[in-house]
KEPA-816484 format. One record per residue: residue in three letters; z, y, x of N, C-alpha, C, CB in turn. Coordinates in steps of 0.2 Angstrom, whole numbers, plus 5000, padded with zeros to 4 digits. Atoms other than C-alpha are relative to their C-alpha. Glycine has a CB too. Example, Ala and Ser with C-alpha at 12.3 -4.5 7.8 and 13.67 -1.06 7.14 Angstrom:
(rec "ALA", (5000, 4994, 5004), (5039, 4978, 5062), (5000, 5006, 5004), (5006, 5000, 4995));
(rec "SER", (4999, 4994, 4996), (5036, 4995, 5068), (5003, 5005, 4996), (4993, 5002, 5002));
% end
This chain:
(rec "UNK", (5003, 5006, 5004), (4969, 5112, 4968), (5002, 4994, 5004), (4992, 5001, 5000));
(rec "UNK", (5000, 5006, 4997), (4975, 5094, 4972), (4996, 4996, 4998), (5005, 4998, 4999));
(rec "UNK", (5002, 5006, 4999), (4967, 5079, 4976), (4999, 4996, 4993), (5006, 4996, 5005));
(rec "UNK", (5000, 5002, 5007), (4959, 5071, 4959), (4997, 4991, 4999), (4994, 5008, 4995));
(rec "UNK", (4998, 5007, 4999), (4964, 5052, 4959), (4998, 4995, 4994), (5008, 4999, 5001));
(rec "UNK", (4999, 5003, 5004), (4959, 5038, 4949), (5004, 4993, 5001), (4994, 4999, 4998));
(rec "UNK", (4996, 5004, 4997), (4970, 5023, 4948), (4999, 4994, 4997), (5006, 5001, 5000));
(rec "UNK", (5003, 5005, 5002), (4963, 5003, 4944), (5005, 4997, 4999), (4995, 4999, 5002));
(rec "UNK", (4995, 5005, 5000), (4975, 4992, 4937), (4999, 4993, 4995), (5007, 5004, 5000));
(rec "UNK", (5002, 5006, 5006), (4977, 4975, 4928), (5007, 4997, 5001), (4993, 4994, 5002));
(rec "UNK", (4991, 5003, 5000), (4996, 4973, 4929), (5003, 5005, 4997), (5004, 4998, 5007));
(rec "UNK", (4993, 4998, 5002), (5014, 4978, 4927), (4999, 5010, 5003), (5007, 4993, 5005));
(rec "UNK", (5002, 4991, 4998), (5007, 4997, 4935), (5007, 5002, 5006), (5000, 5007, 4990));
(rec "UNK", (4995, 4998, 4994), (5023, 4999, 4948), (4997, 5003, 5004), (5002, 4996, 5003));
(rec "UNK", (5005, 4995, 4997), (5010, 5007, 4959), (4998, 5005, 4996), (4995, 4996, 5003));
(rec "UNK", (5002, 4994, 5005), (5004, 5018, 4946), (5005, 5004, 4999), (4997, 4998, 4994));
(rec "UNK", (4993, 4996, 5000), (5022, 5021, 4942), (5004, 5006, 5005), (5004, 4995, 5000));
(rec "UNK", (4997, 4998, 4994), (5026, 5025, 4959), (4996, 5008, 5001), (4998, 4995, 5006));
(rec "UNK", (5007, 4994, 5000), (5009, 5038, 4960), (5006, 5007, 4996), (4989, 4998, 4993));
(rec "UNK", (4996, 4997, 5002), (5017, 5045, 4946), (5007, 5005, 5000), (5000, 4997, 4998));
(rec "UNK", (4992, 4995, 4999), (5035, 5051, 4950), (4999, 5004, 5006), (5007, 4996, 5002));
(rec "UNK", (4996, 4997, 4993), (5032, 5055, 4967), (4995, 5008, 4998), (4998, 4995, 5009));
(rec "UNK", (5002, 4992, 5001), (5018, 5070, 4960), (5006, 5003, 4996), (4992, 5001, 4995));
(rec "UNK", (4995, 4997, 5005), (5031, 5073, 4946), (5004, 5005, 5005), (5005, 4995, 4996));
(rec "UNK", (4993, 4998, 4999), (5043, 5077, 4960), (4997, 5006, 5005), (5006, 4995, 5003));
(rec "UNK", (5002, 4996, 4995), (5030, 5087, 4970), (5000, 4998, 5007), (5004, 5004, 4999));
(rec "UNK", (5002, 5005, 4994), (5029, 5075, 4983), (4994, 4999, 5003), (5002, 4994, 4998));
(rec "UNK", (5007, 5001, 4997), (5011, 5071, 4983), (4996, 5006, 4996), (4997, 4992, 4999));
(rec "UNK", (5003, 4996, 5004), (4999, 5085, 4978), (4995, 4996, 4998), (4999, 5007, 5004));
(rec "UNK", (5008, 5005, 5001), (4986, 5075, 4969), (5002, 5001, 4993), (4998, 4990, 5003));
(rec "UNK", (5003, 5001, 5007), (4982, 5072, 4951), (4999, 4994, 4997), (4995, 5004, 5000));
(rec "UNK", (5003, 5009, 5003), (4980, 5054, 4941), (4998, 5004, 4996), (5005, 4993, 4998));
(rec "UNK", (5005, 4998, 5006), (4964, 5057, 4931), (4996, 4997, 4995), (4995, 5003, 5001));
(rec "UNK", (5002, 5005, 5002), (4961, 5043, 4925), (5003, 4994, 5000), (4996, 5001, 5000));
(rec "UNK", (4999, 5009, 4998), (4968, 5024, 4923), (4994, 4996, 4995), (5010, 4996, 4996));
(rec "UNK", (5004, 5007, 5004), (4957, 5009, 4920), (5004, 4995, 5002), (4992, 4999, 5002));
(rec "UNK", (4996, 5007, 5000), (4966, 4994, 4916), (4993, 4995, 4997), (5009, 5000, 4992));
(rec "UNK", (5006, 5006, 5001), (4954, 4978, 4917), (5003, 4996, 4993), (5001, 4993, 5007));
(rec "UNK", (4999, 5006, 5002), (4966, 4969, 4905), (5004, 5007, 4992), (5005, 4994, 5006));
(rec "UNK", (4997, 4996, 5008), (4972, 4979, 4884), (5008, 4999, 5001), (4998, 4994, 4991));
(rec "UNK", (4991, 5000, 5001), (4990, 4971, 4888), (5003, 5002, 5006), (5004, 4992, 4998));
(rec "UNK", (4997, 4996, 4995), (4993, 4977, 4905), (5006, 5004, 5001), (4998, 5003, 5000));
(rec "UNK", (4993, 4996, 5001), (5011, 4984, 4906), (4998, 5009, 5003), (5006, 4995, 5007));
(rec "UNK", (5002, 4992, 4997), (5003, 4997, 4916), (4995, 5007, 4995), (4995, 4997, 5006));
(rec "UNK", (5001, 4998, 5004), (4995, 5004, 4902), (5004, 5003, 4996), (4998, 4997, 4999));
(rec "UNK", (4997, 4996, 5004), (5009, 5008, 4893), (5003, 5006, 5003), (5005, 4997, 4998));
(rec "UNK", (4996, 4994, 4994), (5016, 5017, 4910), (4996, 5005, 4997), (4999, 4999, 5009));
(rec "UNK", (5003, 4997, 4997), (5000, 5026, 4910), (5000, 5005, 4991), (4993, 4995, 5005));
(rec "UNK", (5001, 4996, 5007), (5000, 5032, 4890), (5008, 5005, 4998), (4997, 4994, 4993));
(rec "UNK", (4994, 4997, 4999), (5020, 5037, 4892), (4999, 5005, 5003), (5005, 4997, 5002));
(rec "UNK", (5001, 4994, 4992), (5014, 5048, 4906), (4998, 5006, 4997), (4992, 4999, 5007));
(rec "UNK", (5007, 4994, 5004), (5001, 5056, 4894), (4994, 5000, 5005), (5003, 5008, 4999));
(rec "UNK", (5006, 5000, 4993), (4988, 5050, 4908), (4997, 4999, 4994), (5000, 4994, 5008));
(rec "UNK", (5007, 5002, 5004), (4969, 5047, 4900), (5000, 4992, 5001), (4991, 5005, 5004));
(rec "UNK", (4999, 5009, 5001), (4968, 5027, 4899), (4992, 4998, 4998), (5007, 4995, 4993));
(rec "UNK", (5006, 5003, 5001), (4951, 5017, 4899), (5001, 4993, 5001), (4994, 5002, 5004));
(rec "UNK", (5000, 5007, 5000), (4952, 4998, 4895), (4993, 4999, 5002), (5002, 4997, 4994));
(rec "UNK", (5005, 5005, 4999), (4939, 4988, 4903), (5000, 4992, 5003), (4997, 5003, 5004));
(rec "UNK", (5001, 5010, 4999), (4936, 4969, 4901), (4995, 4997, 5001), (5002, 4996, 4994));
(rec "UNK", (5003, 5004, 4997), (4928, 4961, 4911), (4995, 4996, 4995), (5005, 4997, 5004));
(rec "UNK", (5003, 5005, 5005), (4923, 4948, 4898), (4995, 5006, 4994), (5008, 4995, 4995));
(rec "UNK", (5004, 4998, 5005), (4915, 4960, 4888), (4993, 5003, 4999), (5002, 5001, 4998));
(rec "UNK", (5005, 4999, 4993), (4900, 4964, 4902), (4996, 4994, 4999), (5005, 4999, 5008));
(rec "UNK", (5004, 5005, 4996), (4887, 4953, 4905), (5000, 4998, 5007), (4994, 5003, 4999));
(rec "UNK", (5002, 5001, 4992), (4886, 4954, 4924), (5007, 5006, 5003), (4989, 5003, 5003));
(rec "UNK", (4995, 4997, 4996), (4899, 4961, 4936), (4996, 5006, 5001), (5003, 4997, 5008));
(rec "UNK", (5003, 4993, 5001), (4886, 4974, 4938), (5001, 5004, 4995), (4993, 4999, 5001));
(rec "UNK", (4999, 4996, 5005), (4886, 4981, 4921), (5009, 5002, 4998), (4996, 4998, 4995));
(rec "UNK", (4995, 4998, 5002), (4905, 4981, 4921), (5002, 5004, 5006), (5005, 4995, 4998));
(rec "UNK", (5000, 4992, 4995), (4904, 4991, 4938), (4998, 5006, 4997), (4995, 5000, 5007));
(rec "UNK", (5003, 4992, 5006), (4895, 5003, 4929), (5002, 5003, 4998), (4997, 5000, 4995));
(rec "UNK", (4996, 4999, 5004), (4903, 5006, 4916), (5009, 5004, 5002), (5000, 4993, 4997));
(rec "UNK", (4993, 4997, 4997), (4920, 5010, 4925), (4997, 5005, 5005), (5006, 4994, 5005));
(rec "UNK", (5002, 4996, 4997), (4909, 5020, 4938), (5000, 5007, 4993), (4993, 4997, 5003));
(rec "UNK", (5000, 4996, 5003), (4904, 5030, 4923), (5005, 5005, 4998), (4996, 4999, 4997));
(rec "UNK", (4994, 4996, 5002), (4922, 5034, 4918), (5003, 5004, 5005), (5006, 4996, 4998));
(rec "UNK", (4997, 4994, 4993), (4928, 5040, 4936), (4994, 5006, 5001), (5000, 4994, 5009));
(rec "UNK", (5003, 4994, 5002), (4911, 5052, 4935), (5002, 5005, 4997), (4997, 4999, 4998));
(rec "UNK", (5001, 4995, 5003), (4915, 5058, 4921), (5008, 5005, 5002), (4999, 4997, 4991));
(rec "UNK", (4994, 4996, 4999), (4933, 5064, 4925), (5000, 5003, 5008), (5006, 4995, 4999));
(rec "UNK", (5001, 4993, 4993), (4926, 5071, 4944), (5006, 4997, 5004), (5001, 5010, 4998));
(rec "UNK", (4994, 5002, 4996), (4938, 5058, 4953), (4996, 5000, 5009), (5003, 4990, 4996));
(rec "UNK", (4996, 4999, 4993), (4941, 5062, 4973), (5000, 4994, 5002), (5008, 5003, 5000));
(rec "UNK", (4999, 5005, 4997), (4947, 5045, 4977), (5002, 4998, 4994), (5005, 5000, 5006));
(rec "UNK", (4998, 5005, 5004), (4949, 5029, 4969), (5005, 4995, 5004), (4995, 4996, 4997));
(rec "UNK", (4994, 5003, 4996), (4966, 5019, 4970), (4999, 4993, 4996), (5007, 5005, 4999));
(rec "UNK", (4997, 5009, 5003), (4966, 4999, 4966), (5007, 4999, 5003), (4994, 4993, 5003));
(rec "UNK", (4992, 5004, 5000), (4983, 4994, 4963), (5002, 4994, 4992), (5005, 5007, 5000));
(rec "UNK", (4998, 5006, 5003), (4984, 4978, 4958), (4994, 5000, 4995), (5008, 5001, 4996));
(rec "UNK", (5007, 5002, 5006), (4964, 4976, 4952), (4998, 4994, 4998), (4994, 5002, 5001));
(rec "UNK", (5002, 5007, 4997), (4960, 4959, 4951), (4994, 4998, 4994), (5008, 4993, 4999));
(rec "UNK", (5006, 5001, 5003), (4943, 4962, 4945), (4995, 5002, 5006), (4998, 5003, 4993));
(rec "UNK", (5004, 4996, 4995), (4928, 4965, 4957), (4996, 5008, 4998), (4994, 4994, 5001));
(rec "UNK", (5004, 4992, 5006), (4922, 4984, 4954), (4995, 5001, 5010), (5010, 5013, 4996));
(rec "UNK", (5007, 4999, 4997), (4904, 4984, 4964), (4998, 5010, 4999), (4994, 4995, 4995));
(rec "UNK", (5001, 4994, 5001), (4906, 5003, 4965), (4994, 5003, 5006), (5007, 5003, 5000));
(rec "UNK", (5005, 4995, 4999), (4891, 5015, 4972), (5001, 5003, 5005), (4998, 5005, 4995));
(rec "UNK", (4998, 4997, 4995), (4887, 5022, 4988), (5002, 5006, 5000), (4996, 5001, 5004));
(rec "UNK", (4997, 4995, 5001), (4891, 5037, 4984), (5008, 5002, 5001), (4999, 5001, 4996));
(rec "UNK", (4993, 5002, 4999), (4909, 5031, 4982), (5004, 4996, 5006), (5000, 4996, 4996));
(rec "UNK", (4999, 5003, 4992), (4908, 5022, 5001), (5006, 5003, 5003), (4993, 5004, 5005));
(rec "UNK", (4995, 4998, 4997), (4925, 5028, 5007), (5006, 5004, 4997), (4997, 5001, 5004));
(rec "UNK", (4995, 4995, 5005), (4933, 5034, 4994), (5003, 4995, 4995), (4995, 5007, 4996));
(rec "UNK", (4995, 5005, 5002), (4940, 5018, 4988), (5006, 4998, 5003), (4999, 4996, 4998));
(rec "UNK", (4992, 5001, 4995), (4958, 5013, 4993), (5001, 4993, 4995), (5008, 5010, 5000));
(rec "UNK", (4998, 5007, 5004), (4965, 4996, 4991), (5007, 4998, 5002), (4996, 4994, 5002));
(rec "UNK", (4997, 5004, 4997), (4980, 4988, 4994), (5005, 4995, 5000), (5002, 5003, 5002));
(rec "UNK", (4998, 5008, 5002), (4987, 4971, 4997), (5005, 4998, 5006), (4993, 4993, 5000));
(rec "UNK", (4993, 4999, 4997), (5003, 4966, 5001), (5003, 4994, 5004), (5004, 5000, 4994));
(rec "UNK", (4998, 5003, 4994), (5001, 4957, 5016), (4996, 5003, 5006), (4999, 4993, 5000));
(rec "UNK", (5004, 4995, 4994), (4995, 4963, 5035), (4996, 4996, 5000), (5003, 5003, 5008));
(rec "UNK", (5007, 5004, 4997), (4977, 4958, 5035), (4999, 5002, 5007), (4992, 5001, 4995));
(rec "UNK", (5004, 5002, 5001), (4968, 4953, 5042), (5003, 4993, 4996), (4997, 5000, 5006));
(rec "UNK", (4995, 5010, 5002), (4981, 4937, 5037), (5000, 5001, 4992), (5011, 5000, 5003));
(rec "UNK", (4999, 5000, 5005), (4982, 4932, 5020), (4997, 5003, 4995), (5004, 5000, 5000));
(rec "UNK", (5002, 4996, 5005), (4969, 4940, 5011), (4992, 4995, 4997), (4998, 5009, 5004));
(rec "UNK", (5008, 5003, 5002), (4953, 4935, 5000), (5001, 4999, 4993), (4997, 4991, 5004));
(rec "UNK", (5002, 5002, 5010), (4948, 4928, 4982), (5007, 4997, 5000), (4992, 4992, 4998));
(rec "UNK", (4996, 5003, 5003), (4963, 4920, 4975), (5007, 5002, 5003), (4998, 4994, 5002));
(rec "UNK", (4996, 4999, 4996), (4974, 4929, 4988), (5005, 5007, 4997), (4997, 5001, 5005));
(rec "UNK", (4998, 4997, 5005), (4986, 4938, 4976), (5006, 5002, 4999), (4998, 4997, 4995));
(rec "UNK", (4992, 4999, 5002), (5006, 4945, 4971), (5002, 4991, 5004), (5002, 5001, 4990));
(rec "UNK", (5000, 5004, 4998), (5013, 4928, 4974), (4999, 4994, 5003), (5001, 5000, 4998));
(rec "UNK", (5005, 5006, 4995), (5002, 4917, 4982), (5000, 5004, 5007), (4989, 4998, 4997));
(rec "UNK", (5000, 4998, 4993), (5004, 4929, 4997), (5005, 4999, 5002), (4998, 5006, 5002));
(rec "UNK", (4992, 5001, 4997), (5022, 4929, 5000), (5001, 4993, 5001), (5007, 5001, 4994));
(rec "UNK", (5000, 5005, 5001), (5020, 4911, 4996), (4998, 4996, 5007), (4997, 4999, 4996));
(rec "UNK", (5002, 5001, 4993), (5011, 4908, 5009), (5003, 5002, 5007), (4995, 5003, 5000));
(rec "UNK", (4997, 4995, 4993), (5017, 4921, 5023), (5007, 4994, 5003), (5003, 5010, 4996));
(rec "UNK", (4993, 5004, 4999), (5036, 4909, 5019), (4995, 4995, 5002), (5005, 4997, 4992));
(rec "UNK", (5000, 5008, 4999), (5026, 4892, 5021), (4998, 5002, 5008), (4994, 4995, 4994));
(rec "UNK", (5005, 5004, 4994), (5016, 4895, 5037), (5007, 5004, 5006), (4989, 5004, 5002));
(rec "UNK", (4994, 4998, 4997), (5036, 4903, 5045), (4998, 5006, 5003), (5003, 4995, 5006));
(rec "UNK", (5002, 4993, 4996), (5029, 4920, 5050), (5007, 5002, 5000), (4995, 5006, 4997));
(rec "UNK", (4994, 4998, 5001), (5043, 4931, 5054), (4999, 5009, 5000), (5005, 4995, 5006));
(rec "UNK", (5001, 4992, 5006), (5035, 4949, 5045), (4995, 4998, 4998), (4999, 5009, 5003));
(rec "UNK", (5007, 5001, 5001), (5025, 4953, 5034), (5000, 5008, 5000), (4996, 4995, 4992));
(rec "UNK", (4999, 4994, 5003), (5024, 4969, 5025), (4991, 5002, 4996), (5003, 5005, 5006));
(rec "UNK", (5007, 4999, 5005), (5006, 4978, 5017), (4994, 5006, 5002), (5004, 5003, 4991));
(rec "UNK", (5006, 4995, 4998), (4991, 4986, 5021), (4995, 5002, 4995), (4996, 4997, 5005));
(rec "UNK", (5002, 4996, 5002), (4981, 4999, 5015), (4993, 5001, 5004), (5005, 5004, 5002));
(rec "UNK", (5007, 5001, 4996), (4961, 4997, 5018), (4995, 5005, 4996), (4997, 4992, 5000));
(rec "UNK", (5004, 4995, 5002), (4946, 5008, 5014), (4996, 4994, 4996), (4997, 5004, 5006));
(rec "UNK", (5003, 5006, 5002), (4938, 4995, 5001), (4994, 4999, 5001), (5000, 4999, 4996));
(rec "UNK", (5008, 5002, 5000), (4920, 4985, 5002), (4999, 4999, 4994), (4997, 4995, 5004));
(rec "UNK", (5001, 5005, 5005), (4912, 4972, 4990), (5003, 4997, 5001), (4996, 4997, 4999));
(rec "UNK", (4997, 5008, 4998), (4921, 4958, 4998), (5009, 5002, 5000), (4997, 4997, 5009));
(rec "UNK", (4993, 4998, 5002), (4940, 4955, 4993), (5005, 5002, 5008), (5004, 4994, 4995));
(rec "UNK", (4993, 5001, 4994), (4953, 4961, 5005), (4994, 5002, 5008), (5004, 4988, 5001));
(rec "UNK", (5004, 5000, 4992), (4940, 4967, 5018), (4999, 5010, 5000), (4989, 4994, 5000));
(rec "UNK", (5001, 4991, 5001), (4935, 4987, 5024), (5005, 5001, 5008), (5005, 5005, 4991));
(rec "UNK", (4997, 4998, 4992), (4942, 4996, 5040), (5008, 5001, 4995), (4996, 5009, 5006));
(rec "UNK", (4992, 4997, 5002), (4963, 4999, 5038), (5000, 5005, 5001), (5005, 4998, 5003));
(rec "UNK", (4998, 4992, 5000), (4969, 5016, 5035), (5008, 4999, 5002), (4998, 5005, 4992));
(rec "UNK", (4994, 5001, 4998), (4988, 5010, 5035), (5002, 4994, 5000), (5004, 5003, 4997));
(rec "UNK", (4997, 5006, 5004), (4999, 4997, 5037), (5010, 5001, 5001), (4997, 4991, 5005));
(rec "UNK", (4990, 4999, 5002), (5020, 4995, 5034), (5002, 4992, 5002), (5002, 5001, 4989));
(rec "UNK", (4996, 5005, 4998), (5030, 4982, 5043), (5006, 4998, 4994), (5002, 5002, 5007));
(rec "UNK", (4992, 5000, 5002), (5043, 4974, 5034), (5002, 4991, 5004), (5003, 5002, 4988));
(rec "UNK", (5000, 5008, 4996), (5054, 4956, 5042), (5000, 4998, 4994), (5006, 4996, 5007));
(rec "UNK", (5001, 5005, 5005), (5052, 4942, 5034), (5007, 4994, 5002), (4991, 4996, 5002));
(rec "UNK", (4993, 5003, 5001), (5072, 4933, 5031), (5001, 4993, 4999), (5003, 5003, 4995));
(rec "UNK", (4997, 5008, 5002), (5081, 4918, 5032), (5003, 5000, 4995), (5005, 4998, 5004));
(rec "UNK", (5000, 5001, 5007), (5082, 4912, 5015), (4996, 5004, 4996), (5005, 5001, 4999));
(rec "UNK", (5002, 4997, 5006), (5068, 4923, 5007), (4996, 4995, 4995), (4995, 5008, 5001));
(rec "UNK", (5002, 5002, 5004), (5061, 4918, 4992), (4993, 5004, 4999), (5005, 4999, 4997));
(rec "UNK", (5004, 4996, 5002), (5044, 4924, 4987), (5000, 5005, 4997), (4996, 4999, 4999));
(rec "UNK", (4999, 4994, 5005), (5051, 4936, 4975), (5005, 5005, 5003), (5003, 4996, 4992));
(rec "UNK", (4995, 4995, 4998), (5064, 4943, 4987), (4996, 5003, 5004), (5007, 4999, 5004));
(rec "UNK", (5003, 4998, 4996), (5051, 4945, 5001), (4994, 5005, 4998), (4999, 4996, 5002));
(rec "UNK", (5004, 4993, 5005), (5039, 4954, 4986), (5003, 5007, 5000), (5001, 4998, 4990));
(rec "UNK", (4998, 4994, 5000), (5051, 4965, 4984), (5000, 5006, 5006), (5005, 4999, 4997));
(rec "UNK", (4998, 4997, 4993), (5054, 4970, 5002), (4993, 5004, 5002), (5002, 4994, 5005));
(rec "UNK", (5007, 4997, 4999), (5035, 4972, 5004), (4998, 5006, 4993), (4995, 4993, 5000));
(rec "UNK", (5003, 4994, 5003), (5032, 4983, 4988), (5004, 5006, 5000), (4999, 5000, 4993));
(rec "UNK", (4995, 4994, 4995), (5048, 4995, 4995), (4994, 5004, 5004), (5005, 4994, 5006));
(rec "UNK", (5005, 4994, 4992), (5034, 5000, 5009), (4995, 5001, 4998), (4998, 4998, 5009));
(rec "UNK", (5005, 4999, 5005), (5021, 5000, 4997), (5000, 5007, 4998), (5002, 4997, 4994));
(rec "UNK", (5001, 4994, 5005), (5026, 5013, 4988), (5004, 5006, 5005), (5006, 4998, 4991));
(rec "UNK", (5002, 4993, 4995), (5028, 5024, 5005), (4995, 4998, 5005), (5008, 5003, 5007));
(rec "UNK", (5004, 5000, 4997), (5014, 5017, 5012), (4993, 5002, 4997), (5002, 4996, 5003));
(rec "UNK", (5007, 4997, 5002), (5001, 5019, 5000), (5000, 5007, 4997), (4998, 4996, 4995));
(rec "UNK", (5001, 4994, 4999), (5004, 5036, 4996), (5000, 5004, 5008), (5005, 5002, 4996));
(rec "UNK", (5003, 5000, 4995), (5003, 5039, 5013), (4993, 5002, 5003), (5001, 4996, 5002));
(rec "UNK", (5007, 5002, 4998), (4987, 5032, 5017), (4997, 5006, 4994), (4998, 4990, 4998));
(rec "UNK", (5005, 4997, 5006), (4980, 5044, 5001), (5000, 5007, 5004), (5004, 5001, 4991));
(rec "UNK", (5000, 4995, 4996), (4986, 5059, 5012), (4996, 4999, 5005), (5006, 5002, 5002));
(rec "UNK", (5002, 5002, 4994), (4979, 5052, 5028), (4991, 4998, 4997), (5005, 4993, 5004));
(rec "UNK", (5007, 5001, 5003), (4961, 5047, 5018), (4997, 5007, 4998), (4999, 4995, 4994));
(rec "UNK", (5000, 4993, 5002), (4962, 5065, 5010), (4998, 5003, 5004), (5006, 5003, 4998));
(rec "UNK", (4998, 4994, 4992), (4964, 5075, 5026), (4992, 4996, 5004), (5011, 4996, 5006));
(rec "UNK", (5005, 5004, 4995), (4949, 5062, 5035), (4994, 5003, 4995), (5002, 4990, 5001));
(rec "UNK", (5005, 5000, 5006), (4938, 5066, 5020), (4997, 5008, 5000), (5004, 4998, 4993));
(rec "UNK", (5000, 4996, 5001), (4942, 5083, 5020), (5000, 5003, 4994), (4998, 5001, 5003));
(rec "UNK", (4998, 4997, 5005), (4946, 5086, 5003), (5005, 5003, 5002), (5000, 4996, 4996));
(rec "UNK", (4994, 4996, 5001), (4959, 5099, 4997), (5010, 4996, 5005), (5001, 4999, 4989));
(rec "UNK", (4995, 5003, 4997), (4974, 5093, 5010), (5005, 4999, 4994), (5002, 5005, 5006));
(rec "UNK", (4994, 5000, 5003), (4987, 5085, 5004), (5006, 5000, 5000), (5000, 4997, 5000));
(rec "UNK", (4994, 4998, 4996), (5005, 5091, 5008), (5004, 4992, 5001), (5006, 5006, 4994));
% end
């Protein structure tokens, strides 16, 4: 029995994509049991119904309070008996339930403690990372809270930061280690958790 994964997105799903092939290929033993996309046009969405994955839209806007749209996405990962929850690329707050206390995974695509918070997002981090001359960044892998960009680290992935990048070359460089570092971290949270190990 593998590892049984929800996955939260409000984008283009590249991370979800990723999840995707690497179980296909028998890479990761886990299971995607669900997607919720914050947003109907989501690219990620279409990944997730090409897959033949279950899909749950939730919009924000159509909640009263961040509380009842936590809820509401709580009640879907219940109902499908999700293991761990994976935000990739959520850019909604989910006030999820103690019960859930460590069993959410996040990750942003810079080494926090640096460059993380409200507003702190795909392009505005590269952005950044170029303006203040660092010279790496790469992406970490945290155990989530309530507060954005915050929780104990589980992984992180170096990658350098080049003469001449552009935030869109340096994106790419960082979602490269992304997509072996956040599967990674799912094995290493798995294993700590003591759910079904993950190969």
């Amino acid at each position: 029995m593998s590892v049984r994964l929800a996955v939260l997105l409000s984008g283009g799903g590249r991370t979800l994509q990723n999840f995707i092939d690497l179980i296909a290929k028998d890479e990761l033993d886990a299971s995607i049991e669900v997607v919720v996309s914050s947003s109907p046009k989501a690219l990620g969405v279409e990944r997730a119904r090409l897959a033949g994955l279950p899909v749950e839209v939730m919009e924000r806007r159509r909640f009263e309070s961040v509380e009842a749209f936590s809820d509401a996405i709580t009640a879907v990962l219940d109902r499908h008996e999700v293991q761990l929850v994976l935000l990739a690329g959520f850019l909604q707050k989910y006030l999820f339930p103690a019960r859930y206390q460590g069993r959410v995974l996040n990750v942003h695509p810079a080494l926090l403690p640096k460059y993380g918070g409200l507003g702190m997002y795909g392009p505005h981090v590269h952005e950044a990372v170029i303006a203040a001359g660092d010279s790496e960044s790469g992406c970490t892998v945290h155990i989530a809270d309530h507060e954005y960009d915050s929780g104990p680290i589980v992984l992180q992935k170096r990658v350098p930061v080049l003469r001449g990048d552009t935030p869109e070359t340096l994106a790419e460089r960082v979602f490269a280690a992304e997509c072996e570092c956040y599967p990674e971290a799912v094995r290493r949270r798995a294993s700590e958790l003591g759910l079904v190990p993950v190969s």
